[in-house]
C-alpha positions as CSV (number, residue, x, y, z in Angstrom):
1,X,0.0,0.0,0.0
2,X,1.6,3.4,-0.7
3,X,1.8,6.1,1.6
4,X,-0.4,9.0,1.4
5,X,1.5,11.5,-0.3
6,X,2.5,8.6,-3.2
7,X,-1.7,8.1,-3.2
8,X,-2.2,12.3,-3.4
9,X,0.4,12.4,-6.1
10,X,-1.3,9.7,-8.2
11,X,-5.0,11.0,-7.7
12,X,-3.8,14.1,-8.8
13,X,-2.6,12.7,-12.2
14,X,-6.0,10.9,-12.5
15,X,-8.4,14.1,-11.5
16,X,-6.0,15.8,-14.2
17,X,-6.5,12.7,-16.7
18,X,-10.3,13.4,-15.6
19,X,-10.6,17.2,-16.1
20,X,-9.2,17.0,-19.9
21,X,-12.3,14.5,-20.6
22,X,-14.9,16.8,-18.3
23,X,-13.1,20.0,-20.4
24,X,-13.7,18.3,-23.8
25,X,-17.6,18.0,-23.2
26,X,-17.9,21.5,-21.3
27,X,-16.5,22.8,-25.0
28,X,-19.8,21.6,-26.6
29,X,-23.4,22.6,-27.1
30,X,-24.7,19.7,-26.3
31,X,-23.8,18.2,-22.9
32,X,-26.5,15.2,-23.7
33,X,-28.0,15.9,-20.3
34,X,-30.3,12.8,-19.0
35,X,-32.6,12.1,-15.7
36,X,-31.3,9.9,-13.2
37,X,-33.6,8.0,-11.1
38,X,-33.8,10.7,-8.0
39,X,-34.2,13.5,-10.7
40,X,-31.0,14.6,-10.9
41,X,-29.2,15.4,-13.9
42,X,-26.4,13.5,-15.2
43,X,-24.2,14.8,-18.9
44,X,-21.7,13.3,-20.6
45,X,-18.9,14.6,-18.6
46,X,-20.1,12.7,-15.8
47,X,-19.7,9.5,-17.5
48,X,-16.4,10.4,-18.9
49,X,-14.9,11.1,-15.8
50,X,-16.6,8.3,-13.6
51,X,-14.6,6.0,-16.5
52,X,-11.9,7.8,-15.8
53,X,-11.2,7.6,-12.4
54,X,-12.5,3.9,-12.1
55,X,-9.5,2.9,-14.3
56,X,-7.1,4.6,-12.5
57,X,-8.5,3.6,-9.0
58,X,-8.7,0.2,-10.4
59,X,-4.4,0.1,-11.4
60,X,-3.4,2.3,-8.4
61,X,-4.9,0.0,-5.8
62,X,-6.8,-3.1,-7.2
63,X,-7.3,-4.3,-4.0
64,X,-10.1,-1.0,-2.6
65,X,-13.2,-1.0,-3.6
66,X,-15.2,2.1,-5.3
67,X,-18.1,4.0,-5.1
68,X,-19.2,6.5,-7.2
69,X,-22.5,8.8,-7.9
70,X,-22.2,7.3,-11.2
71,X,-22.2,3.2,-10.2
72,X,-25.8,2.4,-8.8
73,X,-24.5,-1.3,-8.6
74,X,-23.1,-1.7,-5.7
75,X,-25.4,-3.1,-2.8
76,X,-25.2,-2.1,1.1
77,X,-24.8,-6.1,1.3
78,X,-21.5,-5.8,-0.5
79,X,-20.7,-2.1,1.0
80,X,-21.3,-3.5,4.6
81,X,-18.0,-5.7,4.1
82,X,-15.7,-2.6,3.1
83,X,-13.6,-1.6,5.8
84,X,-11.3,0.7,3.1
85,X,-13.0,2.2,0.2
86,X,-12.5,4.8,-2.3
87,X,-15.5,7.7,-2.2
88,X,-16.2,9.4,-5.6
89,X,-18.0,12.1,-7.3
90,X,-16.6,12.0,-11.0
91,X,-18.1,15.7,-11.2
92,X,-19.8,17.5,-8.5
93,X,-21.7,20.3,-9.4
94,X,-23.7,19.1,-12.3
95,X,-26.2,21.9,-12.0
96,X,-23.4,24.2,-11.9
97,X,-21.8,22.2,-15.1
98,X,-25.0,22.8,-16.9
99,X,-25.4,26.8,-15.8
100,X,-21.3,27.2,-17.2
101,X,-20.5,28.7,-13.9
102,X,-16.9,26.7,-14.1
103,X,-17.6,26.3,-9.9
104,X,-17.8,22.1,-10.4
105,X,-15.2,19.6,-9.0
106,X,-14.0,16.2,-9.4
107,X,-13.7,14.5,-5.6
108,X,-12.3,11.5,-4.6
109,X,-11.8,10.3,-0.9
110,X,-10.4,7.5,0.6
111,X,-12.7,5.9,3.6
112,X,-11.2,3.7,6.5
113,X,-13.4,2.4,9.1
114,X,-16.0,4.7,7.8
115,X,-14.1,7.8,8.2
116,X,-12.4,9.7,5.6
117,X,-8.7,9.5,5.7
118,X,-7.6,11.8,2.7
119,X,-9.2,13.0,-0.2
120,X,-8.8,15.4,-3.0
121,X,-10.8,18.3,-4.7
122,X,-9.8,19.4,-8.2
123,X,-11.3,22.7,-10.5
124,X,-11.5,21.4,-13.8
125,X,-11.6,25.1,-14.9
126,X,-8.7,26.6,-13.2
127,X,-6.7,23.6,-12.2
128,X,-6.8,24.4,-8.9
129,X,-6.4,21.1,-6.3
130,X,-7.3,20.6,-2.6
131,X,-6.3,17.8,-0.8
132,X,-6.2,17.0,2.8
133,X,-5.0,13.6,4.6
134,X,-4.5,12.7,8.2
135,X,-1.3,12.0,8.1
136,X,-0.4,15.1,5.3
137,X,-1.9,18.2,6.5
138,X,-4.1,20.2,3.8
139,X,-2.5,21.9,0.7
140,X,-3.8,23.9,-2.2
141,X,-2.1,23.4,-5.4
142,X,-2.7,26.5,-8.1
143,X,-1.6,25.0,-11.9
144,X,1.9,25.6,-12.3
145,X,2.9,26.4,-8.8
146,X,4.1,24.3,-5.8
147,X,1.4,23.0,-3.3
148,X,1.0,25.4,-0.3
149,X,0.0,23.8,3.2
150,X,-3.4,25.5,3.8
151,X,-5.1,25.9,7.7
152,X,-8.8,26.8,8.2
153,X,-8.8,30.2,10.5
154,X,-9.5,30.9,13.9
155,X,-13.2,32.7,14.6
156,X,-12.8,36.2,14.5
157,X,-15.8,38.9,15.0
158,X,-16.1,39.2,11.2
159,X,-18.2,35.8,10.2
160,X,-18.3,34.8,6.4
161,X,-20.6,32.4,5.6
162,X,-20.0,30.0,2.6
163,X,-23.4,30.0,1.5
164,X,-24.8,27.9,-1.4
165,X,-25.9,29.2,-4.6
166,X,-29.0,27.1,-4.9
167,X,-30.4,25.8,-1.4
168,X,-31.6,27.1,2.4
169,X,-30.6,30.8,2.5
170,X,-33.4,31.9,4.4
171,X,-32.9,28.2,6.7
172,X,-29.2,29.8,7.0
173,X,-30.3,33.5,8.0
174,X,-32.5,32.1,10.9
175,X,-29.6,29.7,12.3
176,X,-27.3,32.3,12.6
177,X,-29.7,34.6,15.1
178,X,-28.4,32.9,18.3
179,X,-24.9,33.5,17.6
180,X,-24.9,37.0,15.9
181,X,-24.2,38.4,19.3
182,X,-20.7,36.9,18.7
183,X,-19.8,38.9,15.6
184,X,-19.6,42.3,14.5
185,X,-19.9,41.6,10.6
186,X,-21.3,39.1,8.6
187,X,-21.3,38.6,5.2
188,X,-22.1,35.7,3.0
189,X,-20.0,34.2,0.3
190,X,-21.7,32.1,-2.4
191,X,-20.2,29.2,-4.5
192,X,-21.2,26.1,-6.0
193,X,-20.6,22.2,-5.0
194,X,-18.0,21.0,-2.9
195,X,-16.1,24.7,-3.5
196,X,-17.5,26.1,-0.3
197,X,-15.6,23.8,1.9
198,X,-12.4,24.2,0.6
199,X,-12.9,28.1,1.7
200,X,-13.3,26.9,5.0
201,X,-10.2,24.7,4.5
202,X,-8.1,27.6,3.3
203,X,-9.0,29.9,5.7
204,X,-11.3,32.3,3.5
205,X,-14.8,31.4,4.9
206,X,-15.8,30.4,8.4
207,X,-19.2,28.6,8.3
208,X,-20.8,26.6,5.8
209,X,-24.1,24.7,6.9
210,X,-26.1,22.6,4.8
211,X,-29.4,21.9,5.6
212,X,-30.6,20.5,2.2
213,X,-29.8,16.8,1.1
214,X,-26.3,15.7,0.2
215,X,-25.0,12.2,-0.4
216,X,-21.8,11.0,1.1
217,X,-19.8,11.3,-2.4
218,X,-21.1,15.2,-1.9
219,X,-18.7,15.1,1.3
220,X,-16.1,12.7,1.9
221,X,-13.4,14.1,0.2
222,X,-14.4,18.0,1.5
223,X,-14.9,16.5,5.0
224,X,-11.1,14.9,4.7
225,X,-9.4,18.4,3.7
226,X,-11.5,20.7,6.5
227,X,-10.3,17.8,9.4
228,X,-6.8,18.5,7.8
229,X,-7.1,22.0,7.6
230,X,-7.7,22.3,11.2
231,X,-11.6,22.4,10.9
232,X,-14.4,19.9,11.3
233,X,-17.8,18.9,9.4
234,X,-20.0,17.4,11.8
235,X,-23.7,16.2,12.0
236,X,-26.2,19.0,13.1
237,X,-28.0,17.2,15.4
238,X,-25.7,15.4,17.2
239,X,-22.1,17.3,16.2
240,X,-20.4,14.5,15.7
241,X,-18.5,14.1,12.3
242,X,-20.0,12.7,9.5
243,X,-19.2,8.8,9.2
244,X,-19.7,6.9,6.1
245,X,-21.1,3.5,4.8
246,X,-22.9,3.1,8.1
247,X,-26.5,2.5,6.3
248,X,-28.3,1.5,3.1
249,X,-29.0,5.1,2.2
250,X,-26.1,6.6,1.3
251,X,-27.9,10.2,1.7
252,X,-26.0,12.6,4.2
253,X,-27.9,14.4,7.8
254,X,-27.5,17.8,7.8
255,X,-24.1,19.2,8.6
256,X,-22.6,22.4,9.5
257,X,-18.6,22.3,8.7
258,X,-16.5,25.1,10.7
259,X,-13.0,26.4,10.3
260,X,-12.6,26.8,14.1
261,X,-13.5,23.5,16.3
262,X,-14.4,26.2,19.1
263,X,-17.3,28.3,16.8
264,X,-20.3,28.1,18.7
265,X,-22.1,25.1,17.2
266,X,-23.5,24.1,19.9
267,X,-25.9,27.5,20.8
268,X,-27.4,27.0,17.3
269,X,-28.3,23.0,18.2
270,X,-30.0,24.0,21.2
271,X,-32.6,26.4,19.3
């Protein structure tokens, strides 16, 4: 098994290998959009990139299992047995994909005794890549520079709120009333899919809570970078962090992720 920068290193090759693929079809008129089975939509740079990555998962380390958004094939029966498995969204942010926003990402996270260990983000668009492991830290790579280690920031009295572009702003407004006393400012900053974690992770945002449905794919890799940013993505109701392959639905609680453990989490789950 290869350590985890040797991993990082070659998941950055295949997110790369990806990106060119999910590039190709963002060129195009025609993305061939289709309707999955929960009513999301699924193009052909979805498919592309799930084939992808499934290759290159499959020659780095034959011996971990996958899932991904884009294989419904794999039963809880078999899933229950995993106690290492890769985690992957081939492109997260279809919506966003579709809209030709460029704020869509290619994740990929490695879980171990459902917790995720290490993952990576990568920005088709710009190139940019997050990754974060346990034993690694958290880095940002920007295309054609060297990584940079990346921390999450300590709570200060000016709050920014990574807010989604498409779900439960008005849910977020009313969470934050209990703990506005703590802050002199606060602002929200929008972005799409898994983006608004990796502001957390680099320091540039302070809150992000999701109270709209997300799938584990949505988070694994995210969840791995905040943890090794210095940060935490934890379960609103009970704050604990998110664990994965624990059930047959693979659909996420809600979560609030933080940049600093001590941000007061625990006045807005008593409301």
């Amino acid at each position: 098994m290869q350590n985890h920068q040797q991993l990082i290193d070659a998941l950055y090759q295949i997110c790369q290998q990806a990106a060119v693929a999910i590039m190709d079809v963002y060129q195009k008129d025609d993305f061939s959009i289709q309707e999955k089975q929960d009513h999301s939509p699924v193009t052909q740079a979805d498919l592309a990139a799930h084939e992808i990555i499934k290759q290159g998962l499959t020659e780095l380390t034959p011996d971990i299992p996958q899932l991904s958004e884009e294989d419904t094939s794999v039963t809880f029966t078999q899933r229950q047995q995993w106690q290492k498995f890769w985690c992957i969204d081939p492109l997260d942010g279809t919506k966003e994909f579709i809209n030709r926003n460029d704020e869509f990402t290619i994740n990929i996270a490695l879980i171990e005794n459902n917790r995720p260990i290490l993952g990576i983000i990568y920005i088709p668009v710009t190139k940019v890549a997050y990754w974060g492991s346990i034993e690694l830290g958290a880095c940002k790579l920007e295309h054609g520079e060297q990584a940079v280690h990346i921390r999450s920031r300590p709570m200060t009295e000016n709050l920014i709120v990574a807010a989604s572009r498409r779900h439960g702003q008005d849910a977020s407004a009313n969470l934050l009333k209990p703990i506005e006393h703590h802050f002199k400012h606060i602002r929200n900053k929008g972005m799409g899919s898994s983006l608004k974690m990796c502001l957390i992770a680099e320091g540039a945002a302070d809150f992000y809570p999701r109270l709209f449905p997300t799938s584990e794919w949505d988070t694994a890799a995210a969840q791995a970078i905040v943890e090794a940013a210095g940060g935490k993505l934890v379960n609103a109701s009970s704050l604990e962090p998110l664990r994965y392959n624990q059930r047959e639905s693979l659909e996420n609680p809600y979560f609030y992720v933080c940049g600093d453990p001590q941000f007061p989490l625990e006045e807005i789950a008593r409301r």
